[in-house]
Residue frames as a rotation matrix with the C-alpha (Angstrom) as fourth column:
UNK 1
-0.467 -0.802 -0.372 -59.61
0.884 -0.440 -0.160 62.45
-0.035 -0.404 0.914 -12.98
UNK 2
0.653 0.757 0.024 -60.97
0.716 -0.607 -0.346 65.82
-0.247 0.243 -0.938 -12.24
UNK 3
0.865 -0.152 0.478 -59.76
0.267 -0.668 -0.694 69.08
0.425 0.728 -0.538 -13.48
UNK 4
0.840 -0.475 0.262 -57.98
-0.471 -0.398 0.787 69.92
-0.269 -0.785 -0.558 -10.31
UNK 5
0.383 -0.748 0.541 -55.70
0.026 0.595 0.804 66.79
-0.923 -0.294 0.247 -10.82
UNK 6
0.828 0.047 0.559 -55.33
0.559 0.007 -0.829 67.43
-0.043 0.999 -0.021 -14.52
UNK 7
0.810 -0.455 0.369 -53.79
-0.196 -0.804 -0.562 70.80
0.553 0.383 -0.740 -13.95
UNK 8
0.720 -0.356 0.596 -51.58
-0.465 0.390 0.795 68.78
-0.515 -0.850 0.115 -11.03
UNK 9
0.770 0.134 0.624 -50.51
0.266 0.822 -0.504 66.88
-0.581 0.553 0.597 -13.67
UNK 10
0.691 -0.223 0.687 -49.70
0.566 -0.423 -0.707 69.26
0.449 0.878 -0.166 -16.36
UNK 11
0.969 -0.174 0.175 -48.34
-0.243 -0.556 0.795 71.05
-0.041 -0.813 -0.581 -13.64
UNK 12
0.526 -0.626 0.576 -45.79
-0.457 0.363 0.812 68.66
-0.717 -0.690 -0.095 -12.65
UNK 13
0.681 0.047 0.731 -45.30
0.632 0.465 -0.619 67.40
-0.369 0.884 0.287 -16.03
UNK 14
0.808 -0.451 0.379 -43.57
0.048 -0.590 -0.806 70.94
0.588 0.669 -0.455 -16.87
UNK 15
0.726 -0.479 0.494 -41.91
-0.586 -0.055 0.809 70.82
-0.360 -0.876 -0.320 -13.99
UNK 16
0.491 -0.701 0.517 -40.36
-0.246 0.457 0.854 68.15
-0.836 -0.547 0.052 -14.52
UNK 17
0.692 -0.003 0.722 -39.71
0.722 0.007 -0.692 68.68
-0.003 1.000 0.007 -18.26
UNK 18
0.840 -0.392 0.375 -37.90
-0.152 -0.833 -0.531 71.69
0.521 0.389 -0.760 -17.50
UNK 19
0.431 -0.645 0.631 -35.50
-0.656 0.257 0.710 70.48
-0.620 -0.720 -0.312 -14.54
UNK 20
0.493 -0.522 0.696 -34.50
0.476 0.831 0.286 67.51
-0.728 0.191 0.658 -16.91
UNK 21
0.672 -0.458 0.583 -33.64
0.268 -0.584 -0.767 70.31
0.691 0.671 -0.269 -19.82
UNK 22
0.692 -0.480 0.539 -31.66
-0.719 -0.528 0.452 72.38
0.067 -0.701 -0.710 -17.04
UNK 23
0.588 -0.567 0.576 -29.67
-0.153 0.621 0.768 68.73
-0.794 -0.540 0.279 -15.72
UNK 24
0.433 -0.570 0.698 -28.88
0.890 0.394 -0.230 67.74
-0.144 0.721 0.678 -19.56
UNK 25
0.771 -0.439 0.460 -27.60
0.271 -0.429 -0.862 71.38
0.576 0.790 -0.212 -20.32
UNK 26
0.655 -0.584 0.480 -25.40
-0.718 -0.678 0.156 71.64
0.235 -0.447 -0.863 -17.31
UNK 27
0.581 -0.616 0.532 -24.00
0.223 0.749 0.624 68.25
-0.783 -0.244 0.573 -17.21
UNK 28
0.702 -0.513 0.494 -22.83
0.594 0.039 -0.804 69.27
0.393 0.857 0.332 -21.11
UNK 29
0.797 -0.387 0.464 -21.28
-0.190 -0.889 -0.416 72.39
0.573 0.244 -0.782 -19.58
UNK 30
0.492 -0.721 0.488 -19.30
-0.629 0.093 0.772 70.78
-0.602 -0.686 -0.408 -16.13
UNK 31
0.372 -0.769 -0.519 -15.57
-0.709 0.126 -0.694 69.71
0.599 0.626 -0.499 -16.74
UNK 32
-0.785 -0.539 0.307 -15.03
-0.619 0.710 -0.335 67.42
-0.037 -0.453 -0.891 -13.57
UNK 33
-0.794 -0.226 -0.564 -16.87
-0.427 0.868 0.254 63.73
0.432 0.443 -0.786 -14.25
UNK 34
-0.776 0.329 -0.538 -17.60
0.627 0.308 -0.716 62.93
-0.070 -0.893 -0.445 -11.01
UNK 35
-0.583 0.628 -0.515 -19.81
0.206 -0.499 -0.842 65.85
-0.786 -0.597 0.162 -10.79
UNK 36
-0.464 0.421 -0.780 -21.16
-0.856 -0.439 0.272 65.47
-0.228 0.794 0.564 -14.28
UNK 37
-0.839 -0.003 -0.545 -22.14
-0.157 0.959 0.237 62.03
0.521 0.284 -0.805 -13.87
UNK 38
-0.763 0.487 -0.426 -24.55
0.509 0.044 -0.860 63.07
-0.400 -0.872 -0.281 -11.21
UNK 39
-0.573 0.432 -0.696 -25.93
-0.303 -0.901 -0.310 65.34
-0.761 0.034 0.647 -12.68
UNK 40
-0.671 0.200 -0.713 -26.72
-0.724 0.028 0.689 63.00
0.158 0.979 0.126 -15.51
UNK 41
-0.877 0.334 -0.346 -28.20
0.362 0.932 -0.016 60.60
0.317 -0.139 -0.938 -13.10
UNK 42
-0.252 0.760 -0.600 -30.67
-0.005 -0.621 -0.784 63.68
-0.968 -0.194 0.160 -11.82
UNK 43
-0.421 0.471 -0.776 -31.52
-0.904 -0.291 0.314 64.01
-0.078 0.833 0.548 -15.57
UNK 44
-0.807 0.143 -0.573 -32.32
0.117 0.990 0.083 60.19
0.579 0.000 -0.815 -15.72
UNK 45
-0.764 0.435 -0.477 -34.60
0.602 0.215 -0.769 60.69
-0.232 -0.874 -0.426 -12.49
UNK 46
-0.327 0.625 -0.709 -36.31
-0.319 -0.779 -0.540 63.46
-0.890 0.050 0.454 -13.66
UNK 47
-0.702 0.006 -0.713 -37.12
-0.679 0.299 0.671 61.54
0.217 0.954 -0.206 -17.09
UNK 48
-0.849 0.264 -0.457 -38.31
0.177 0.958 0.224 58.99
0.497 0.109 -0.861 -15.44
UNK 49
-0.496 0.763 -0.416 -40.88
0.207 -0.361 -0.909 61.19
-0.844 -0.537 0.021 -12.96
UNK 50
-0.419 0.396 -0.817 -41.96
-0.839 -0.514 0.181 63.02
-0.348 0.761 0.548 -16.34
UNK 51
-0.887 -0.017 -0.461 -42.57
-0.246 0.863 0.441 59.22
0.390 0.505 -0.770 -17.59
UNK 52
-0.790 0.397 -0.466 -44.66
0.603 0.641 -0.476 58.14
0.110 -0.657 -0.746 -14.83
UNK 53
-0.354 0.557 -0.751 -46.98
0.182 -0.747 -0.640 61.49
-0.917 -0.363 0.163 -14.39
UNK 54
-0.538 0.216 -0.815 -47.41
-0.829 0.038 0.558 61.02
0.151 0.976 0.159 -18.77
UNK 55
-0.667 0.342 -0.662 -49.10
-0.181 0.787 0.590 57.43
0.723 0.513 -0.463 -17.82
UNK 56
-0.691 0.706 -0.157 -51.16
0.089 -0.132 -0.987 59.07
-0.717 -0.696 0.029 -15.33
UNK 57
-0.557 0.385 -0.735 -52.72
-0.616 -0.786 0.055 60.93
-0.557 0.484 0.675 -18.28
């Protein structure tokens, strides 16, 4: 891997570290279900990108 893609990585890595923080603290905050359940499946999704771009490394 060269450097370029490294920082691509790491890159996307925070990315996608910070979007799943963001999904888990606003599903805690929404009061209707329906729209907190989504939101918990976008945290899920974004867990799993972060997953997959860690076993690039």
């Amino acid at each position: 891997m060269t450097s370029k893609e490294l920082l691509y990585v790491e890159d996307a890595l925070g990315h996608e570290c910070f979007m799943k923080t963001c999904s888990k603290k606003t599903s805690a905050q929404l009061t209707d279900p329906t729209l907190s359940s989504y939101i918990k499946e976008l945290e899920q999704k974004h867990t799993d990108l972060f997953n997959k771009f860690l076993n690039l490394l």
